[in-house]
C-alpha positions as CSV (number, residue, x, y, z in Angstrom):
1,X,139.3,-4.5,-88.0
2,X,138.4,-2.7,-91.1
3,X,139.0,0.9,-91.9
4,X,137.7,2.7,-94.3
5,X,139.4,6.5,-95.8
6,X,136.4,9.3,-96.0
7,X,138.1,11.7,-96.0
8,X,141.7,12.5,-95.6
9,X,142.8,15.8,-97.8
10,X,144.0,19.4,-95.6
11,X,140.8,21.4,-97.5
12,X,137.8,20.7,-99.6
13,X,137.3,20.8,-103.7
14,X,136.3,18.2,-106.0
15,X,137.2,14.9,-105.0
16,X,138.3,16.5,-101.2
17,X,136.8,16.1,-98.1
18,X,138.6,16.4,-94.7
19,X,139.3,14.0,-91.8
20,X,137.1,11.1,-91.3
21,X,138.3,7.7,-90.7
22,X,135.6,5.1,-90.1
23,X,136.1,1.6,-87.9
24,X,134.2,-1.1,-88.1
25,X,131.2,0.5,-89.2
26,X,130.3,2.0,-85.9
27,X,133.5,4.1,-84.9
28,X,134.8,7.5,-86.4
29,X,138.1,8.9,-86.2
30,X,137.5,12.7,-86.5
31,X,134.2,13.8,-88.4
32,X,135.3,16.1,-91.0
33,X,133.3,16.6,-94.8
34,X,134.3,12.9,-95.7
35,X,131.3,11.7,-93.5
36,X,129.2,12.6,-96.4
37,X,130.3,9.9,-98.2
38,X,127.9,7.5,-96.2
39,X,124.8,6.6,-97.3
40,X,122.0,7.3,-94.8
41,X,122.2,3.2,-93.4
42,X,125.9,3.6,-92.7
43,X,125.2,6.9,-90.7
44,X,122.8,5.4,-88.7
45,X,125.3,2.3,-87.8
46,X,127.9,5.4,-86.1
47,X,127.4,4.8,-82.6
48,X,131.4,6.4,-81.2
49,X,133.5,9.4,-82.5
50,X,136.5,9.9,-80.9
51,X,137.7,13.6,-82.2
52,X,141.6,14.6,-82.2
53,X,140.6,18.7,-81.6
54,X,138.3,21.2,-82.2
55,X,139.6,22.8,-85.5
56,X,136.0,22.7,-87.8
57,X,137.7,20.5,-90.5
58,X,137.8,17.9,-88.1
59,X,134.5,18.2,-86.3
60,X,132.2,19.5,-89.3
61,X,130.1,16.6,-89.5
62,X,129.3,16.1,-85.8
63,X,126.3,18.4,-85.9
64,X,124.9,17.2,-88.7
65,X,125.1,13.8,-88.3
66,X,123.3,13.7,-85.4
67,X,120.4,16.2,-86.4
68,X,120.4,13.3,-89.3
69,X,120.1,10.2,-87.3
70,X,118.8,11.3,-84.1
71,X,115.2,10.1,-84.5
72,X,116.9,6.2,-85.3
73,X,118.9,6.6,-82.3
74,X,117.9,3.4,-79.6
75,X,121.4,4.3,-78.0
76,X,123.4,7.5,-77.9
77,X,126.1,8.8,-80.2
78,X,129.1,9.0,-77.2
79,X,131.6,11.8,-78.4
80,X,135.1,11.2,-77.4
81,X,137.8,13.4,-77.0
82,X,140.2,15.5,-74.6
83,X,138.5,18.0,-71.8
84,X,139.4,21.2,-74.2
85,X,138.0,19.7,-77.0
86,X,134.7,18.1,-75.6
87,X,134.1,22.2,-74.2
88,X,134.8,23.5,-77.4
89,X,131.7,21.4,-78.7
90,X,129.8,22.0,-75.8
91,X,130.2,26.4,-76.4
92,X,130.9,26.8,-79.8
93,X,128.9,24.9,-81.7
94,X,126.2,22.8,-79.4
95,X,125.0,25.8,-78.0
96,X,121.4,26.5,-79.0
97,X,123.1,28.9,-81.5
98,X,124.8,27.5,-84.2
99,X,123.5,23.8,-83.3
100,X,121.1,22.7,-80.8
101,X,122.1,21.4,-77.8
102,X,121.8,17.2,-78.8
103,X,123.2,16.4,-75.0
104,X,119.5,17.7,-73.3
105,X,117.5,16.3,-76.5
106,X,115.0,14.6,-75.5
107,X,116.2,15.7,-72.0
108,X,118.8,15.6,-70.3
109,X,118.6,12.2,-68.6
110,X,118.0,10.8,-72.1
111,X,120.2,12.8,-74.3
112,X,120.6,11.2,-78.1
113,X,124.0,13.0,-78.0
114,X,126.9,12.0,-74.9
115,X,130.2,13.1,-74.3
116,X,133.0,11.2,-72.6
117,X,136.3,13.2,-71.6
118,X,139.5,11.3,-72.3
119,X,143.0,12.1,-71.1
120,X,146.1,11.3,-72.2
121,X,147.2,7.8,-71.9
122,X,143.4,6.7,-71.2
123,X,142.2,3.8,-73.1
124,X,138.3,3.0,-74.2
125,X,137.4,-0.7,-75.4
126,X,134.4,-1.3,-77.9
127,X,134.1,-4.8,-79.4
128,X,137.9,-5.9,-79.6
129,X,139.1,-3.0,-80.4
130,X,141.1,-0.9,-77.9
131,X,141.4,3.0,-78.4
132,X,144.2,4.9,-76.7
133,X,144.1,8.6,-76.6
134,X,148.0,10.3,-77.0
135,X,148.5,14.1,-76.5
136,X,150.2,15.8,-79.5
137,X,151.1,19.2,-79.6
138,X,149.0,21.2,-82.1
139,X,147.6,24.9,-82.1
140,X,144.7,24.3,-79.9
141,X,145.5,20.9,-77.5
142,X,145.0,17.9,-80.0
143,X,145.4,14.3,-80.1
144,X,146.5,11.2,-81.7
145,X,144.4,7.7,-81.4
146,X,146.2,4.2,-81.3
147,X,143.6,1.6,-82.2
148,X,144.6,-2.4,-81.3
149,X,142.4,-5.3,-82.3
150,X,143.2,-8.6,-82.5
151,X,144.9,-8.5,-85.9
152,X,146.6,-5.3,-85.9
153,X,147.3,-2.3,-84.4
154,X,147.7,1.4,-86.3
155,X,148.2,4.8,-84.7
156,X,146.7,8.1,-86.1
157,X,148.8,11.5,-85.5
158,X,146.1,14.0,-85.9
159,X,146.8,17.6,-86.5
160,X,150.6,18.2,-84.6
161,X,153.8,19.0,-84.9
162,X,157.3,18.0,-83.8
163,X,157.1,16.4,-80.4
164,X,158.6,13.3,-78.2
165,X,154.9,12.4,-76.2
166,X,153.1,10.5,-79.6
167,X,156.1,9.0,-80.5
168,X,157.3,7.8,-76.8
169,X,153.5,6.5,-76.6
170,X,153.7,4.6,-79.2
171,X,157.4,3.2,-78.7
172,X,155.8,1.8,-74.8
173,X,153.6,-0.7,-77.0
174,X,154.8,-3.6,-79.2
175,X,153.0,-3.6,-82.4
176,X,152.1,-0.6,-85.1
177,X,151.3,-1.9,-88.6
178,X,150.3,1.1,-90.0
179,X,151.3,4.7,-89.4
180,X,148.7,8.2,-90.2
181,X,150.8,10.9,-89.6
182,X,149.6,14.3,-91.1
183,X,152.2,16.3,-93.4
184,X,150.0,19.8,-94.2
185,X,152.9,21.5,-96.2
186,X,156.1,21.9,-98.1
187,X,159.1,22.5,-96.7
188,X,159.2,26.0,-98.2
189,X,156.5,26.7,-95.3
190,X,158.2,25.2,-92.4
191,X,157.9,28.6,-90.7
192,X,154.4,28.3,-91.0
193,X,153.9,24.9,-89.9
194,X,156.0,25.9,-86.8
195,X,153.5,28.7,-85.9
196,X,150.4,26.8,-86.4
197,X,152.2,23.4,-85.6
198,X,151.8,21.0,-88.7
199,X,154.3,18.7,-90.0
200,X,156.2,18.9,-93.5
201,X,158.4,16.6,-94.8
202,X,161.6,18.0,-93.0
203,X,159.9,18.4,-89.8
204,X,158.1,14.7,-89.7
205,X,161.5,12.8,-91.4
206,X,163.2,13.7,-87.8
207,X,160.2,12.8,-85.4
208,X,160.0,9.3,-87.2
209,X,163.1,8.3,-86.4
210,X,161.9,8.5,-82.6
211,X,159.8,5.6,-83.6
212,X,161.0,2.2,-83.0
213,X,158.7,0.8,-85.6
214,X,158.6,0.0,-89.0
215,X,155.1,0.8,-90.3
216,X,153.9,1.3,-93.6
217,X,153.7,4.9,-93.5
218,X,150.8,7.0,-95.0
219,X,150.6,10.8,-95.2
220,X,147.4,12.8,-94.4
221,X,146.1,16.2,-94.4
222,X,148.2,17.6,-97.6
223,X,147.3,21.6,-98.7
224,X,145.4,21.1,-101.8
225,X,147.2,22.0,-104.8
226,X,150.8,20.7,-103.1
227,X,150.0,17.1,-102.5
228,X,152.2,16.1,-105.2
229,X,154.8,17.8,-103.9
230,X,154.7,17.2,-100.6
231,X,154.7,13.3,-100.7
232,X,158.0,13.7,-102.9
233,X,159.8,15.8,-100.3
234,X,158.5,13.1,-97.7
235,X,160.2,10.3,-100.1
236,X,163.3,11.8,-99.9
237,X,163.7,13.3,-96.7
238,X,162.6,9.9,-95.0
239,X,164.6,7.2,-95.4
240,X,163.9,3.4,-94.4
241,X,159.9,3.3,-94.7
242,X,157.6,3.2,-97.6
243,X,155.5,6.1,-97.8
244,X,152.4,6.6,-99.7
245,X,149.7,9.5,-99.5
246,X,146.6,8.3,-97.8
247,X,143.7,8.5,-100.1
248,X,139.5,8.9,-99.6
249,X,137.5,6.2,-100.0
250,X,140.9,3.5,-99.4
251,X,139.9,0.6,-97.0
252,X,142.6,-1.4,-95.0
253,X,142.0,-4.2,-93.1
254,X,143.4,-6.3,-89.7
């Protein structure tokens, strides 16, 4: 398994682009601004995105990346995500209004654009990859992904904050190599990140020690402007794991 960084940062700027991680060539994690990183032959190779919620940052590039490979298409792009989020899609933003509606074009029986509603705990194989679906608890209802392949396995938190589900899911399996686990803010905004349910450093240094695992820890999702500061809170509040900031355009492979 190869993954590749797109786009990792809380907000956009120079050098910033938000959630994307890409699989294998053919699979996305979340479609936020870091999917214009790809050149137009790596779009066309994106044949799944499985999407943690509806927040924009992480769907952003859905629309237009298929209005940009649509007429390449021999087999649908197949959207992935929980029943909340695929609706979102379907009434906000592929609704003849903001976006045309890619699930009827060419018709319906033939759309270039499919969804495929997963629940929590459901699991969806492509090649020899398998891709779990965890709940999280986030603003709007959000997920986490845990992708196994034969040489590893890594989790993804998405957007969340403090829980027991991701972590128990994770705990039920064997193997995690490698930990994504968002951290939007300081510790000075823990108040905030309560009411719109993000991690910082105080908040995430508890839930880890639900996990059973010893990843390699890397941190996502950081408020431009405070990254620097929020990965050294994370250092010192969390004790026993190596953590790093997750950066765009970093590859790790299984």
């Amino acid at each position: 398994m190869r993954m590749q960084v797109l786009g990792c940062s809380g907000g956009i700027g120079q050098g910033l682009d938000t959630t994307a991680l890409l699989l294998n060539k053919q699979i996305l994690v979340d479609a936020g601004t870091g999917l214009g990183r790809l050149p137009l032959s790596d779009l066309r190779r994106i044949r799944h995105v499985f999407v943690t919620h509806s927040h924009l940052d992480h769907v952003a590039g859905i629309p237009l990346l298929v209005d940009t490979i649509f007429d390449s298409l021999e087999t649908p792009l197949t959207v992935y995500g929980r029943p909340e989020t695929i609706r979102a899609l379907q009434d906000h933003i592929f609704n003849n209004v903001i976006w045309p509606d890619f699930a009827t074009i060419p018709s319906r029986a033939e759309p270039v654009l499919r969804y495929r509603v997963l629940n929590p705990g459901e699991t969806v194989s492509i090649g020899d990859c398998v891709i779990e679906l965890i709940a999280v608890n986030h603003a709007v209802p959000g997920a986490g992904y845990r992708v196994e392949c034969a040489g590893g396995a890594f989790a993804f938190s998405g957007d969340t904050t403090t829980n027991d589900q991701f972590w128990a899911a994770l705990n039920q399996h064997r193997r995690l190599d490698l930990l994504i686990v968002e951290t939007a803010f300081q510790d000075r905004d823990v108040e905030l990140c309560r009411l719109a349910r993000h991690y910082c450093p105080s908040l995430l240094a508890t839930d880890l020690a639900k996990l059973h695992h010893r990843p390699r820890v890397y941190i996502t999702h950081l408020k431009p402007g405070a990254e620097e500061e929020i990965v050294a809170e994370c250092r010192r509040a969390i004790q026993g794991l190596e953590v790093n900031p997750l950066v765009g355009g970093e590859v790790f492979e299984f």
